[in-house]
C-alpha positions in Angstrom: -56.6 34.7 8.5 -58.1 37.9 8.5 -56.6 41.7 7.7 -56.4 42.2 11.3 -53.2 39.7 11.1 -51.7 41.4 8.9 -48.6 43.7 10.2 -47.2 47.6 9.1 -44.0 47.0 7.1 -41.8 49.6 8.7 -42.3 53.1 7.4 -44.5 52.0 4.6 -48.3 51.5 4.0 -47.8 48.0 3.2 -49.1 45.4 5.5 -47.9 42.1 5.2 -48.6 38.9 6.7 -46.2 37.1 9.6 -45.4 34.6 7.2 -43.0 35.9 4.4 -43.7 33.0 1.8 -39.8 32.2 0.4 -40.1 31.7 -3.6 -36.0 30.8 -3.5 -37.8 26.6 -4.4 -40.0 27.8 -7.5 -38.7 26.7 -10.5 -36.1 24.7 -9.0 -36.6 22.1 -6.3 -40.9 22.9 -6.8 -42.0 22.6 -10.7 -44.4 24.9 -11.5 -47.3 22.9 -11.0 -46.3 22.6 -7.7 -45.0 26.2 -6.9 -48.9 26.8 -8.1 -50.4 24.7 -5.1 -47.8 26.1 -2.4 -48.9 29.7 -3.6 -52.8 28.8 -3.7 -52.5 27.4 -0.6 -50.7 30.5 1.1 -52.9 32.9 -0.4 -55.9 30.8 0.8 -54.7 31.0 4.2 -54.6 34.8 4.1 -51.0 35.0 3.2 -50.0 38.1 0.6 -45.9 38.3 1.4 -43.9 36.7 -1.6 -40.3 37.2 -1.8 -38.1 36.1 -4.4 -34.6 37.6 -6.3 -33.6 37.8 -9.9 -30.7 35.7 -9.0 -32.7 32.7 -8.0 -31.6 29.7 -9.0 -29.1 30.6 -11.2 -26.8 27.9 -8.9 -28.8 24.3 -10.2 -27.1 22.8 -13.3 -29.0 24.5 -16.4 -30.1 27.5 -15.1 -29.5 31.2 -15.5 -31.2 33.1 -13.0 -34.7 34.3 -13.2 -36.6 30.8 -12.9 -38.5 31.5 -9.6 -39.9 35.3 -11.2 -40.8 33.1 -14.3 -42.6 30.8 -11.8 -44.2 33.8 -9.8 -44.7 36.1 -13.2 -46.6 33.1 -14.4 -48.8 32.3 -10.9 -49.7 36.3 -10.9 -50.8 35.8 -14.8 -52.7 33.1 -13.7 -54.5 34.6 -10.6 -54.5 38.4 -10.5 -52.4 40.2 -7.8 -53.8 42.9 -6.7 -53.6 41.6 -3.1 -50.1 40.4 -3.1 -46.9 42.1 -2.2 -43.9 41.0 -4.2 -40.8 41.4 -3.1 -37.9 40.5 -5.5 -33.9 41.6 -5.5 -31.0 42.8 -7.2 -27.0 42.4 -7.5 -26.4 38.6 -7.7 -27.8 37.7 -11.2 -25.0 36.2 -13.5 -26.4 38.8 -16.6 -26.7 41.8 -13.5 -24.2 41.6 -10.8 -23.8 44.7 -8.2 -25.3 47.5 -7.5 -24.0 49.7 -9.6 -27.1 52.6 -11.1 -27.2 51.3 -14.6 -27.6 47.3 -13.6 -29.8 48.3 -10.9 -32.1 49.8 -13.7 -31.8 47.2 -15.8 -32.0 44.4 -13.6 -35.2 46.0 -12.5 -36.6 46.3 -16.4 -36.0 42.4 -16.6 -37.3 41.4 -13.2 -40.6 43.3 -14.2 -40.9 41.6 -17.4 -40.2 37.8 -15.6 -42.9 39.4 -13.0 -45.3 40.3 -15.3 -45.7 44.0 -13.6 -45.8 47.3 -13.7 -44.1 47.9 -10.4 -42.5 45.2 -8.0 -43.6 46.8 -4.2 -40.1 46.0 -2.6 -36.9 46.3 -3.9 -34.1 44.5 -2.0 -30.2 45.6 -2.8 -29.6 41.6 -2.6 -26.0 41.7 -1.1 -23.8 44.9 -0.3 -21.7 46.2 -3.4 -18.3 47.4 -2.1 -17.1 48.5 -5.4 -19.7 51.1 -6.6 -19.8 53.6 -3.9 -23.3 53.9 -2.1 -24.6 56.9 -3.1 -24.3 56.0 -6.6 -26.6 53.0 -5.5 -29.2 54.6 -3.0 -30.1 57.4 -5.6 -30.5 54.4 -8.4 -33.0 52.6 -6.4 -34.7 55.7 -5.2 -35.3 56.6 -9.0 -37.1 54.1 -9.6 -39.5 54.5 -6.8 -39.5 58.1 -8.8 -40.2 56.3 -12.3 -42.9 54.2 -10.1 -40.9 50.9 -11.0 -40.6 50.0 -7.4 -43.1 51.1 -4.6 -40.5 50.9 -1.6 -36.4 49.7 -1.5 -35.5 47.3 0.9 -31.8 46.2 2.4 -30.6 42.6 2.5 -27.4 41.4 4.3 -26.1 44.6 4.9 -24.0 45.6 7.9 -25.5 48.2 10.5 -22.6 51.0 9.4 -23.4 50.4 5.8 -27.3 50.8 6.8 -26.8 53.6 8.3 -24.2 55.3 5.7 -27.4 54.7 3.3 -29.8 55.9 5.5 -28.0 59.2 6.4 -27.5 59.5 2.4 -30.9 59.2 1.6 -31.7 62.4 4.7 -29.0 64.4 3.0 -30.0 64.4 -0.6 -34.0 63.8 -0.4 -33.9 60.2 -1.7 -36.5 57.6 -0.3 -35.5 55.8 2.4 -35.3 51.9 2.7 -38.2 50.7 4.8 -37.1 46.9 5.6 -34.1 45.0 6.4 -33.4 41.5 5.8 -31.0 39.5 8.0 -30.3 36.6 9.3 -32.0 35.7 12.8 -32.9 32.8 14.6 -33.1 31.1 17.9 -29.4 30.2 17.5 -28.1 33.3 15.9 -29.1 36.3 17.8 -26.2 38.3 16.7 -27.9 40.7 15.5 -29.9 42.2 19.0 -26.8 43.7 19.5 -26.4 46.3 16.9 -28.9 45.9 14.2 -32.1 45.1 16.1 -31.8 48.3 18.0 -31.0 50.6 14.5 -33.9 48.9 13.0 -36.1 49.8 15.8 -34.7 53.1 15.9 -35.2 53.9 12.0 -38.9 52.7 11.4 -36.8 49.8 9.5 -39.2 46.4 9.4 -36.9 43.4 9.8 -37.8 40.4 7.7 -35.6 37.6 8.9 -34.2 35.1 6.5 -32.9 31.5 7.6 -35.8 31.6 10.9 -35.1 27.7 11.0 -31.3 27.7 11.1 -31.1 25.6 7.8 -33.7 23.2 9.2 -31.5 22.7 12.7 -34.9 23.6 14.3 -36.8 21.7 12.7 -35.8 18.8 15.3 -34.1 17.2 12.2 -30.5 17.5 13.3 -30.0 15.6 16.7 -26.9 14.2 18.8 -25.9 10.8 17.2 -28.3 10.7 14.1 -27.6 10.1 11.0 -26.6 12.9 8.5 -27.1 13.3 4.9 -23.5 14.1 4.0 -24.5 17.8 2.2 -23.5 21.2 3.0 -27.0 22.6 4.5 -26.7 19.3 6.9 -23.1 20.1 7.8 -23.9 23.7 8.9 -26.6 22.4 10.6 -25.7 20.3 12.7 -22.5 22.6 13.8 -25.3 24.1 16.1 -24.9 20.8 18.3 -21.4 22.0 18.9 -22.7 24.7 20.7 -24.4 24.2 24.2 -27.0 26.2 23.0 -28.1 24.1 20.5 -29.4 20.6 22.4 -30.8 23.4 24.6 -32.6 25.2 22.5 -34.4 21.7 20.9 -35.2 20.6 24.4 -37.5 23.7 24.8 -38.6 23.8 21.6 -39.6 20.0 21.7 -41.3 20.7 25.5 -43.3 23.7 23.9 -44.3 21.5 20.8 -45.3 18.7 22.7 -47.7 20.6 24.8 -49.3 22.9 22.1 -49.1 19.9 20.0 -47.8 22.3 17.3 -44.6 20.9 15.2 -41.1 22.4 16.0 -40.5 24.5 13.0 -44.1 26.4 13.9 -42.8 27.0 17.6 -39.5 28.5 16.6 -41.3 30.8 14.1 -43.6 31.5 16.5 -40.8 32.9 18.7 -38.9 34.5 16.1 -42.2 36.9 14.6 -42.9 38.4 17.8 -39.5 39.5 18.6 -38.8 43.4 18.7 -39.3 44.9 14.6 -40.0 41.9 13.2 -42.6 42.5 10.8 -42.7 38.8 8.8 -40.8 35.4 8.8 -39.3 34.4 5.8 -39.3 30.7 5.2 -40.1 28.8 2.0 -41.8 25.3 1.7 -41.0 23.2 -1.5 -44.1 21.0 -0.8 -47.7 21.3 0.3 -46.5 19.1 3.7 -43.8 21.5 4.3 -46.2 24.1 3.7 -48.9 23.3 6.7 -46.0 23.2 9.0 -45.1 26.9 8.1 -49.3 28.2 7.9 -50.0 26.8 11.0 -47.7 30.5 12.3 -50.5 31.9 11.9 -52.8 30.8 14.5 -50.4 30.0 17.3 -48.6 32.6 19.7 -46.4 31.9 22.4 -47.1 33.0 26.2 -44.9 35.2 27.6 -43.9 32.1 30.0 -42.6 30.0 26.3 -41.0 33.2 25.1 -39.3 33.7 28.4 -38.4 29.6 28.2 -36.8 29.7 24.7 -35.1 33.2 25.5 -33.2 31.8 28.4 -32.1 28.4 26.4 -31.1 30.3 23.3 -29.1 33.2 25.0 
Protein backbone atom coordinates (compact mmCIF):
# COMPACT_ATOMS: atom_id res chain seq x y z
CA UNK A 1 0.00 0.00 0.00
CA UNK A 2 1.16 3.15 -1.05
CA UNK A 3 0.88 6.90 0.67
CA UNK A 4 -1.77 7.60 -1.74
CA UNK A 5 -4.01 5.18 0.57
CA UNK A 6 -3.49 6.85 3.25
CA UNK A 7 -6.44 9.24 4.56
CA UNK A 8 -6.43 13.15 6.29
CA UNK A 9 -7.34 12.58 9.98
CA UNK A 10 -9.90 15.33 10.49
CA UNK A 11 -8.43 18.70 11.03
CA UNK A 12 -5.01 17.47 11.47
CA UNK A 13 -1.85 16.81 9.15
CA UNK A 14 -1.85 13.34 10.13
CA UNK A 15 -2.64 10.77 7.48
CA UNK A 16 -3.50 7.52 8.52
CA UNK A 17 -4.21 4.29 7.03
CA UNK A 18 -8.01 2.74 6.58
CA UNK A 19 -7.00 0.17 8.87
CA UNK A 20 -6.64 1.42 12.56
CA UNK A 21 -4.43 -1.63 13.86
CA UNK A 22 -6.30 -2.41 17.63
CA UNK A 23 -3.26 -3.03 20.20
CA UNK A 24 -6.32 -3.81 23.07
CA UNK A 25 -4.63 -8.14 22.37
CA UNK A 26 -0.81 -7.08 23.06
CA UNK A 27 0.35 -8.23 26.07
CA UNK A 28 -2.66 -10.09 26.80
CA UNK A 29 -4.31 -12.67 24.51
CA UNK A 30 -0.92 -11.94 21.88
CA UNK A 31 2.57 -12.44 23.85
CA UNK A 32 5.02 -10.32 22.71
CA UNK A 33 6.58 -12.37 20.28
CA UNK A 34 3.51 -12.51 18.63
CA UNK A 35 2.25 -8.78 19.08
CA UNK A 36 5.89 -8.34 17.17
CA UNK A 37 4.70 -10.42 13.99
CA UNK A 38 1.02 -8.81 13.89
CA UNK A 39 2.85 -5.32 13.98
CA UNK A 40 5.61 -6.31 11.32
CA UNK A 41 3.15 -7.55 9.26
CA UNK A 42 0.81 -4.40 9.43
CA UNK A 43 3.53 -2.07 8.88
CA UNK A 44 4.71 -4.27 5.91
CA UNK A 45 1.46 -3.88 4.41
CA UNK A 46 1.66 -0.08 4.58
CA UNK A 47 -0.25 0.16 7.76
CA UNK A 48 1.04 3.22 10.25
CA UNK A 49 -2.36 3.59 12.66
CA UNK A 50 -1.74 1.91 16.13
CA UNK A 51 -4.13 2.50 18.79
CA UNK A 52 -3.90 1.43 22.18
CA UNK A 53 -4.94 2.95 26.02
CA UNK A 54 -3.15 2.95 29.36
CA UNK A 55 -5.88 1.01 30.74
CA UNK A 56 -5.33 -1.98 28.57
CA UNK A 57 -5.57 -5.01 30.03
CA UNK A 58 -5.73 -4.15 33.41
CA UNK A 59 -9.08 -6.63 33.36
CA UNK A 60 -6.98 -10.31 32.85
CA UNK A 61 -6.11 -11.90 36.23
CA UNK A 62 -2.50 -10.44 37.07
CA UNK A 63 -2.48 -7.42 35.40
CA UNK A 64 -2.40 -3.71 36.16
CA UNK A 65 -2.84 -1.70 33.19
CA UNK A 66 -0.25 -0.66 30.83
CA UNK A 67 0.70 -4.18 29.26
CA UNK A 68 -0.20 -3.41 25.61
CA UNK A 69 2.12 0.29 25.75
CA UNK A 70 4.83 -2.06 27.24
CA UNK A 71 4.22 -4.39 24.26
CA UNK A 72 4.10 -1.31 21.70
CA UNK A 73 6.92 0.86 23.77
CA UNK A 74 8.99 -2.29 23.33
CA UNK A 75 8.03 -2.98 19.28
CA UNK A 76 8.90 0.94 18.62
CA UNK A 77 12.41 0.24 20.57
CA UNK A 78 12.77 -2.39 18.45
CA UNK A 79 12.04 -0.85 15.01
CA UNK A 80 12.05 2.93 14.97
CA UNK A 81 8.82 4.88 14.52
CA UNK A 82 9.20 7.57 12.81
CA UNK A 83 6.40 6.49 10.41
CA UNK A 84 3.87 5.38 12.84
CA UNK A 85 1.04 7.26 14.50
CA UNK A 86 0.25 6.15 18.02
CA UNK A 87 -2.68 6.63 19.39
CA UNK A 88 -3.05 5.72 23.14
CA UNK A 89 -5.78 6.96 26.03
CA UNK A 90 -6.63 8.17 29.32
CA UNK A 91 -9.29 7.87 32.29
CA UNK A 92 -9.68 4.08 32.88
CA UNK A 93 -6.31 3.01 34.29
CA UNK A 94 -6.77 1.51 37.96
CA UNK A 95 -3.43 3.99 39.10
CA UNK A 96 -5.23 7.02 36.75
CA UNK A 97 -8.94 7.02 36.57
CA UNK A 98 -10.92 10.27 35.11
CA UNK A 99 -10.16 12.99 33.57
CA UNK A 100 -9.53 15.19 36.04
CA UNK A 101 -6.14 17.90 34.88
CA UNK A 102 -3.66 16.46 37.32
CA UNK A 103 -4.30 12.57 36.25
CA UNK A 104 -4.59 13.51 32.79
CA UNK A 105 -0.85 14.87 33.15
CA UNK A 106 0.23 12.24 34.89
CA UNK A 107 -1.37 9.51 33.10
CA UNK A 108 0.21 11.03 30.06
CA UNK A 109 3.98 11.14 31.85
CA UNK A 110 3.55 7.25 32.38
CA UNK A 111 2.04 6.36 29.04
CA UNK A 112 5.11 8.12 27.46
CA UNK A 113 7.49 6.29 29.45
CA UNK A 114 5.56 2.60 28.74
CA UNK A 115 5.70 4.19 24.89
CA UNK A 116 9.09 4.97 24.87
CA UNK A 117 8.28 8.63 23.42
CA UNK A 118 8.68 11.95 23.47
CA UNK A 119 5.15 12.76 22.31
CA UNK A 120 2.16 10.22 21.73
CA UNK A 121 0.31 11.96 18.29
CA UNK A 122 -3.30 11.27 19.60
CA UNK A 123 -4.61 11.60 22.81
CA UNK A 124 -7.98 10.03 23.47
CA UNK A 125 -10.15 11.19 26.70
CA UNK A 126 -10.93 7.19 26.99
CA UNK A 127 -14.49 7.49 28.46
CA UNK A 128 -16.50 10.80 29.48
CA UNK A 129 -15.69 11.97 33.22
CA UNK A 130 -18.98 13.35 34.66
CA UNK A 131 -17.43 14.36 37.94
CA UNK A 132 -14.61 16.88 36.86
CA UNK A 133 -16.29 19.46 34.95
CA UNK A 134 -15.06 19.69 31.23
CA UNK A 135 -13.30 22.63 31.03
CA UNK A 136 -11.11 21.56 33.72
CA UNK A 137 -10.43 18.57 31.31
CA UNK A 138 -10.28 20.20 27.72
CA UNK A 139 -7.68 22.88 28.92
CA UNK A 140 -5.59 19.78 30.56
CA UNK A 141 -5.28 17.91 27.34
CA UNK A 142 -4.76 21.08 25.29
CA UNK A 143 -1.63 21.80 27.61
CA UNK A 144 -0.08 19.21 26.71
CA UNK A 145 -0.30 19.65 23.10
CA UNK A 146 1.25 23.15 24.49
CA UNK A 147 4.15 21.17 26.44
CA UNK A 148 4.41 19.13 23.07
CA UNK A 149 3.46 15.82 25.08
CA UNK A 150 0.66 15.07 22.68
CA UNK A 151 0.49 16.16 18.97
CA UNK A 152 -3.50 16.21 18.64
CA UNK A 153 -6.53 15.10 21.49
CA UNK A 154 -8.98 12.92 20.41
CA UNK A 155 -12.67 11.90 21.98
CA UNK A 156 -13.73 8.41 22.67
CA UNK A 157 -17.38 7.38 23.70
CA UNK A 158 -18.53 10.66 24.27
CA UNK A 159 -22.10 11.82 23.58
CA UNK A 160 -22.74 14.45 20.67
CA UNK A 161 -23.89 17.26 23.56
CA UNK A 162 -20.76 16.48 25.48
CA UNK A 163 -18.71 16.86 22.10
CA UNK A 164 -19.98 19.68 21.36
CA UNK A 165 -19.90 21.36 25.05
CA UNK A 166 -15.98 20.59 24.53
CA UNK A 167 -15.76 21.84 21.29
CA UNK A 168 -17.54 25.19 21.92
CA UNK A 169 -15.00 25.37 25.11
CA UNK A 170 -12.09 24.95 23.22
CA UNK A 171 -13.49 28.19 20.53
CA UNK A 172 -14.17 30.20 23.68
CA UNK A 173 -10.86 30.02 25.46
CA UNK A 174 -8.26 29.30 22.54
CA UNK A 175 -7.52 25.74 23.46
CA UNK A 176 -6.87 23.11 20.57
CA UNK A 177 -9.55 21.41 19.40
CA UNK A 178 -10.06 17.55 19.29
CA UNK A 179 -9.59 16.29 15.75
CA UNK A 180 -11.18 12.66 15.92
CA UNK A 181 -13.88 10.81 17.52
CA UNK A 182 -14.16 7.29 18.34
CA UNK A 183 -17.48 5.52 18.48
CA UNK A 184 -19.08 2.66 18.10
CA UNK A 185 -20.38 1.86 14.39
CA UNK A 186 -21.14 -1.01 12.43
CA UNK A 187 -23.45 -2.52 10.01
CA UNK A 188 -25.80 -3.34 12.83
CA UNK A 189 -25.44 -0.30 14.96
CA UNK A 190 -25.99 2.75 12.92
CA UNK A 191 -27.11 4.80 15.72
CA UNK A 192 -24.90 7.15 15.40
CA UNK A 193 -25.90 8.70 11.49
CA UNK A 194 -28.41 10.27 13.40
CA UNK A 195 -26.67 12.77 15.55
CA UNK A 196 -23.07 12.20 15.67
CA UNK A 197 -22.19 11.40 12.10
CA UNK A 198 -23.57 14.69 11.00
CA UNK A 199 -21.54 16.82 13.98
CA UNK A 200 -18.51 15.00 12.97
CA UNK A 201 -18.87 15.91 9.50
CA UNK A 202 -19.79 19.27 10.41
CA UNK A 203 -16.64 19.95 12.86
CA UNK A 204 -13.62 18.54 10.62
CA UNK A 205 -13.95 15.67 13.44
CA UNK A 206 -12.36 12.19 11.80
CA UNK A 207 -14.41 9.31 13.10
CA UNK A 208 -12.51 6.21 13.92
CA UNK A 209 -14.99 3.55 14.62
CA UNK A 210 -14.45 0.93 17.27
CA UNK A 211 -16.28 -2.52 17.35
CA UNK A 212 -16.54 -2.43 13.01
CA UNK A 213 -17.29 -6.28 13.38
CA UNK A 214 -20.05 -6.16 16.05
CA UNK A 215 -18.01 -8.40 18.51
CA UNK A 216 -17.27 -10.78 15.69
CA UNK A 217 -21.31 -11.12 14.76
CA UNK A 218 -20.01 -10.23 11.17
CA UNK A 219 -17.62 -12.21 10.99
CA UNK A 220 -20.27 -15.04 9.81
CA UNK A 221 -19.37 -16.71 13.21
CA UNK A 222 -22.68 -16.23 14.97
CA UNK A 223 -25.57 -18.01 12.90
CA UNK A 224 -29.26 -19.25 13.59
CA UNK A 225 -29.10 -22.66 15.42
CA UNK A 226 -25.17 -22.89 15.94
CA UNK A 227 -23.53 -23.65 18.59
CA UNK A 228 -22.34 -20.93 21.07
CA UNK A 229 -19.41 -20.68 23.27
CA UNK A 230 -21.22 -19.76 26.46
CA UNK A 231 -19.04 -16.24 27.05
CA UNK A 232 -20.25 -12.74 27.20
CA UNK A 233 -18.76 -11.43 23.69
CA UNK A 234 -20.83 -14.62 22.19
CA UNK A 235 -23.95 -13.60 24.11
CA UNK A 236 -23.95 -10.05 22.83
CA UNK A 237 -23.30 -11.30 19.64
CA UNK A 238 -25.55 -13.36 18.79
CA UNK A 239 -28.52 -10.85 20.30
CA UNK A 240 -28.03 -9.34 16.74
CA UNK A 241 -29.99 -12.62 15.39
CA UNK A 242 -32.84 -11.23 17.45
CA UNK A 243 -33.09 -8.50 15.26
CA UNK A 244 -34.38 -8.88 11.64
CA UNK A 245 -31.64 -7.08 10.65
CA UNK A 246 -29.15 -9.31 11.61
CA UNK A 247 -29.79 -12.74 9.31
CA UNK A 248 -30.18 -9.85 6.77
CA UNK A 249 -27.34 -8.21 7.04
CA UNK A 250 -25.11 -11.84 6.90
CA UNK A 251 -27.08 -12.86 3.79
CA UNK A 252 -25.61 -9.75 1.92
CA UNK A 253 -22.55 -9.85 3.35
CA UNK A 254 -22.07 -13.69 2.57
CA UNK A 255 -23.55 -12.91 -1.26
CA UNK A 256 -20.83 -10.04 -1.55
CA UNK A 257 -18.06 -12.31 -0.09
CA UNK A 258 -18.82 -15.07 -2.20
CA UNK A 259 -18.54 -13.15 -5.28
CA UNK A 260 -15.36 -11.00 -4.47
CA UNK A 261 -14.17 -14.17 -2.95
CA UNK A 262 -13.11 -11.85 -0.08
CA UNK A 263 -13.91 -13.15 3.67
CA UNK A 264 -16.94 -11.52 5.59
CA UNK A 265 -15.08 -9.53 8.10
CA UNK A 266 -13.07 -7.69 4.93
CA UNK A 267 -16.56 -6.91 3.26
CA UNK A 268 -18.16 -5.40 6.36
CA UNK A 269 -14.92 -3.26 6.85
CA UNK A 270 -15.01 -2.48 3.56
CA UNK A 271 -18.48 -0.93 4.02
CA UNK A 272 -17.88 0.64 7.14
CA UNK A 273 -14.39 2.81 5.95
CA UNK A 274 -16.07 4.41 3.19
CA UNK A 275 -19.01 5.72 5.04
CA UNK A 276 -19.36 9.64 5.41
CA UNK A 277 -16.10 10.88 8.01
CA UNK A 278 -14.70 7.87 8.51
CA UNK A 279 -11.14 8.22 8.33
CA UNK A 280 -9.82 4.53 9.62
CA UNK A 281 -11.35 1.17 11.03
CA UNK A 282 -10.31 0.09 14.14
CA UNK A 283 -10.15 -3.67 14.58
CA UNK A 284 -7.36 -5.71 16.23
CA UNK A 285 -6.10 -9.24 15.22
CA UNK A 286 -4.52 -11.45 18.05
CA UNK A 287 -3.00 -13.73 15.36
CA UNK A 288 -1.20 -13.46 11.97
CA UNK A 289 -4.57 -15.53 10.44
CA UNK A 290 -6.73 -12.97 11.96
CA UNK A 291 -4.55 -10.49 10.68
CA UNK A 292 -4.79 -11.30 6.69
CA UNK A 293 -8.44 -11.18 7.07
CA UNK A 294 -8.26 -7.52 8.36
CA UNK A 295 -5.11 -6.39 5.56
CA UNK A 296 -6.87 -7.59 2.83
CA UNK A 297 -9.18 -3.80 3.61
CA UNK A 298 -6.90 -2.47 1.88
CA UNK A 299 -7.14 -3.55 -1.59
CA UNK A 300 -10.86 -4.19 -1.86
CA UNK A 301 -13.63 -1.42 -2.27
CA UNK A 302 -17.14 -1.96 -2.62
CA UNK A 303 -19.34 -0.76 -5.81
CA UNK A 304 -21.79 1.55 -5.20
CA UNK A 305 -24.31 -1.39 -6.18
CA UNK A 306 -22.68 -3.56 -2.73
CA UNK A 307 -22.82 -0.38 -0.67
CA UNK A 308 -26.36 0.28 -1.78
CA UNK A 309 -27.11 -3.80 -1.07
CA UNK A 310 -25.72 -3.74 2.49
CA UNK A 311 -27.27 -0.22 3.20
CA UNK A 312 -30.81 -1.46 2.48
CA UNK A 313 -30.22 -4.85 4.64
CA UNK A 314 -28.74 -3.04 7.53
CA UNK A 315 -31.19 -0.01 7.76
Amino acid sequence: MNDTHLRRLGGSDLRVSPLNLGGNVFGWTADEATSFAVLDAYRESGGNFVDTADAYSAWAPGHTGGESERVIGAWLAARGHDDMVIATKVSQHPDFPGLSAGNIKAANEASLGRLGVEAVDLYYAHFDDPETPLAESAEAFSALVDQGRVRYVGLSNHSPERIREWLALCDENGWHRPVCVQPQYNLVERGIERDLVPLALAEDLALLPYFGLARGFLTGKYRPGRAEDGSPRAAKARAYLDDPRGERVLAALDAIAAERSAELSTVALAWLVERPGVASVLSSARNLDQLRGLLALNDLRLTAEETARLDEASA
